[in-house]
LUMZA-383639 format. One record per atom (N, C-alpha, C): residue in three letters; x, y, z. Coordinates in steps of 0.001 Angstrom, whole numbers, plus 524288, in hexadecimal, padded with zeros to 5 digits. Example, Ala and Ser with C-alpha at 12.3 -4.5 7.8 and 13.67 -1.06 7.14 Angstrom:
ALA833867E9C681E78 ALA8300C7EE6C81E78 ALA833907F31C81E78 SER832327F73681BA8 SER835667FBDC81BE4 SER832648001E81EBE 
This chain:
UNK5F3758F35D482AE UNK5F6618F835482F3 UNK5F6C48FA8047D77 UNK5F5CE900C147D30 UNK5F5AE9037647740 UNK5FB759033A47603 UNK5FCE9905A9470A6 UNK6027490659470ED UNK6025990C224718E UNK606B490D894723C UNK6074C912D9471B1 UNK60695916C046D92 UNK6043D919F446A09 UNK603BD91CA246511 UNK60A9E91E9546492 UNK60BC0920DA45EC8 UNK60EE99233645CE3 UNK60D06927C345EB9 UNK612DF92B1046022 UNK6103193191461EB UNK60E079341F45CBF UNK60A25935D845BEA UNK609379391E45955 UNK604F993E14458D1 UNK605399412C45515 UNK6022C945D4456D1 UNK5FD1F946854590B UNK5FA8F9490845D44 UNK5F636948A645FBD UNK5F620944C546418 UNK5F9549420D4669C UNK5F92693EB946A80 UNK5F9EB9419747038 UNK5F82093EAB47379 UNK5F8529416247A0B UNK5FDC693CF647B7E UNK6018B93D9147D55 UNK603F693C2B4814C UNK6056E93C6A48680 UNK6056393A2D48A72 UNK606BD93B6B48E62 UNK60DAF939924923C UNK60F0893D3849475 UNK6137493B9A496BE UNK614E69387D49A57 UNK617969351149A0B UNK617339311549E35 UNK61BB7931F14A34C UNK61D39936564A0E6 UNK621A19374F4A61B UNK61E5A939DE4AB27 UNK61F5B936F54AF3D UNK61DAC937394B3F6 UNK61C5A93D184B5C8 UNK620EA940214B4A8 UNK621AA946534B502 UNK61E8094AEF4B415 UNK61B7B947564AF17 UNK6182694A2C4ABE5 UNK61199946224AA7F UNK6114B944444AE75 UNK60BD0940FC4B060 UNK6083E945EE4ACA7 UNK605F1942274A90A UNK60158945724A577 UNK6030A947994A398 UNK606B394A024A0B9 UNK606FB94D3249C2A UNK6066D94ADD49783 UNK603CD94C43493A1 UNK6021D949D448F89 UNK602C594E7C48A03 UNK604CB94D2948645 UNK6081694FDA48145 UNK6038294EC947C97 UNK603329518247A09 UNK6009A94FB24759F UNK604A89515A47046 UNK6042F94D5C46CAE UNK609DB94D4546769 UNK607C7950F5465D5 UNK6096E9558D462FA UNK605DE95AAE45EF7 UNK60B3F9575C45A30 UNK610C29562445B26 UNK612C8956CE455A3 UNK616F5952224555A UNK6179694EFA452E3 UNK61DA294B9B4528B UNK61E5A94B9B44E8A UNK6258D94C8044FFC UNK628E394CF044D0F UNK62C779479F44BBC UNK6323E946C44487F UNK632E194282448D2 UNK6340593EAB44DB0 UNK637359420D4519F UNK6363D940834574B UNK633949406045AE5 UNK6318A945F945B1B UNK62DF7947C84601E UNK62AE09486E45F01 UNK627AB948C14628A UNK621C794CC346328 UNK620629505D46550 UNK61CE1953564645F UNK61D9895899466D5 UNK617FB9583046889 UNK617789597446EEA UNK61415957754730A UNK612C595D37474E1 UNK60CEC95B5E47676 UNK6097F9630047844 UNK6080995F1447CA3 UNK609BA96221481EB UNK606B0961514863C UNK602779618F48705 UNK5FEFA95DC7487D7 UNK5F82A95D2F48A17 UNK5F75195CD048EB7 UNK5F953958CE4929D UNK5FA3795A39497BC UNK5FDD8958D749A3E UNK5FEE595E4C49D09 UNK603FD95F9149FF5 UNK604DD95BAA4A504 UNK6084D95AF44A6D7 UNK609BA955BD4AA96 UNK60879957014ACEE UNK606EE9532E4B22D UNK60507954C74B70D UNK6063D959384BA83 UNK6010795AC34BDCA UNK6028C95F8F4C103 UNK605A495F544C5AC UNK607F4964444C5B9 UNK60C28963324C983 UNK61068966304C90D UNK60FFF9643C4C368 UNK61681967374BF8F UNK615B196A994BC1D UNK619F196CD64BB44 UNK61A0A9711F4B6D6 UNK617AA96E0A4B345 UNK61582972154B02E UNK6137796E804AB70 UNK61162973B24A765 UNK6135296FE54A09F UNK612FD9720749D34 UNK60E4C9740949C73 UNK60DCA976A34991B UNK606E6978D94977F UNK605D79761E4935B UNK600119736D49314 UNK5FE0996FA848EE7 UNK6006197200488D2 UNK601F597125484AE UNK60284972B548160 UNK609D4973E647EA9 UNK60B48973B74832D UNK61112972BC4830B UNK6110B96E1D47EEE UNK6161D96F6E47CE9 UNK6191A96AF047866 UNK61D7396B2A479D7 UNK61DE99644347808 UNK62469962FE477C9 UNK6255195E86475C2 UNK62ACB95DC747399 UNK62B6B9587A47237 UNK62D7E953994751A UNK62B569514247107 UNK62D0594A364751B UNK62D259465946E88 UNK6316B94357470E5 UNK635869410546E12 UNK62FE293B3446CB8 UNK62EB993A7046844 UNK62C0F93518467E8 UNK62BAE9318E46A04 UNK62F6F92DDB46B0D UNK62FD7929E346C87 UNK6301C92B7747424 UNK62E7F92E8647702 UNK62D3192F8247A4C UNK6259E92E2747ADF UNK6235692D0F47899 UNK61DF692C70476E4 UNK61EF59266D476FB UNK61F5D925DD47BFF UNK61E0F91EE747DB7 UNK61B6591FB6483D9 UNK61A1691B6F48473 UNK6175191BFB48B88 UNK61CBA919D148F9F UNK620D691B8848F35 UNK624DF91B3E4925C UNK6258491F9C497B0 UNK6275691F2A49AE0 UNK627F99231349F98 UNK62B839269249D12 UNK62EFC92782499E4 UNK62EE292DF14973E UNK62C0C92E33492B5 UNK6281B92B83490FF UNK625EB92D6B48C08 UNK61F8592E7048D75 UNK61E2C92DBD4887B UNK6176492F6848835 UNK6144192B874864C UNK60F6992B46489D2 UNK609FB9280F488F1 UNK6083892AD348643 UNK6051E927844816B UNK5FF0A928B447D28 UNK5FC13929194815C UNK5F7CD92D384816E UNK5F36592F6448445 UNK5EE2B92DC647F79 UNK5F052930B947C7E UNK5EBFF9319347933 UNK5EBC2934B247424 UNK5E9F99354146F24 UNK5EB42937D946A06 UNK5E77E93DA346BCD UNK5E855943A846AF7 UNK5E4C5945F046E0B UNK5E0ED9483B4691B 
């Protein structure tokens, strides 16, 4: 098993909340807490859903593979 990377700039994440099956964030900026995340793909169809390119933040230590946090995908 890999470990998990440190969040940092240029990485793909994805969301592990059930709600939002596939949505995946990429980091553009962190700060001393957060990061500031651009939507790549929007959660499954069905639901409202953001338009690719949306930003927002998310608190660091949320960047674990827990059922409210986020899986490493990939550096993009």
């Amino acid at each position: 098993m890999t470990e998990t990377p440190a969040p940092a700039v240029g990485q793909i994440w994805q969301d592990n909340d059930p709600r939002s099956h596939g949505r995946q964030l990429r980091i553009v900026e962190i700060d001393g807490t957060h990061a500031v995340c651009e939507l790549v793909v929007p959660r499954g169809a069905g639901h409202q859903q953001a338009k690719a390119g949306r930003r927002t933040r998310i608190r660091l230590d949320r960047f674990r593979p827990i059922s409210t946090g986020y899986r490493y995908i990939r550096t993009a």
